[in-house]
N, C-alpha and C positions, 0 to 999 in steps of 0.2 A: 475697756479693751478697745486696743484702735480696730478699723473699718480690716486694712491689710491683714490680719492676725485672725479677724474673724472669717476674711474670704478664705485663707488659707484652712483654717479648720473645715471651713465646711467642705472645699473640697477634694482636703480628706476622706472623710465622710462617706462622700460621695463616691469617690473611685474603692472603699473598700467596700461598699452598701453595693454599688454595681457585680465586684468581683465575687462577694459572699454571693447575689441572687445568679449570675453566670455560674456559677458552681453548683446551686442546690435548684434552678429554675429553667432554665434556658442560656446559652452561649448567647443569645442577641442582647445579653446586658451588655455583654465588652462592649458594643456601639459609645450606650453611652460612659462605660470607662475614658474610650478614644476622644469622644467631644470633649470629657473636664479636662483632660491631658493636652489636647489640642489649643482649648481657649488659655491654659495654663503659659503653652507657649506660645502663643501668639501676644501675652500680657507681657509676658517678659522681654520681650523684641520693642515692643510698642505704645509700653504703659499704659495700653487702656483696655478693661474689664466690664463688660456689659453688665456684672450682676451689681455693683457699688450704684449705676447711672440710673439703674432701673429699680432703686431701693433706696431713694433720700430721704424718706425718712427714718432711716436710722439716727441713732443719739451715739452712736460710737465715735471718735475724733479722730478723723486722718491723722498719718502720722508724715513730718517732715524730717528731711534730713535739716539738723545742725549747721554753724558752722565746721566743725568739727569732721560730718560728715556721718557721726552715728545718727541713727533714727529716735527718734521723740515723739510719744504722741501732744500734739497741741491742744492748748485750753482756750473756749472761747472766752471772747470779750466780755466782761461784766460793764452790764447798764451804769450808767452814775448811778 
């Protein structure tokens, strides 16, 4: 699974893990609803995502656009 696909699942997750505990715990979870939602747009303006830079060791493969222009996740290099 690429890195994108995963960030986006999780912060799914995250805004509906907030919304369920706002509902059955306290309203100070929407806070952090409003942060995923906020770094969510500020990624899309900016392309850059604190939680991918602060997580290299992942084994998941960014994904590039194509010439084409669709997205593909890459395969690294094999050693000779």
């Amino acid at each position: 699974m690429a890195i994108e696909r995963i960030i986006l699942a999780a912060a799914g997750i995250a805004i509906l893990l907030s919304l369920g505990l706002a509902y059955s715990v306290s309203p100070y979870w929407l806070w952090f609803t409003a942060f995923v939602g906020f770094n969510l747009l500020q990624s899309a303006f900016t392309g850059f995502c604190p939680w991918p830079s602060s997580s290299k060791s992942s084994d998941a493969a960014p994904e590039m656009p194509s010439e084409s222009g669709a997205m593909h996740a890459t395969t690294p290099a094999q050693p000779p």
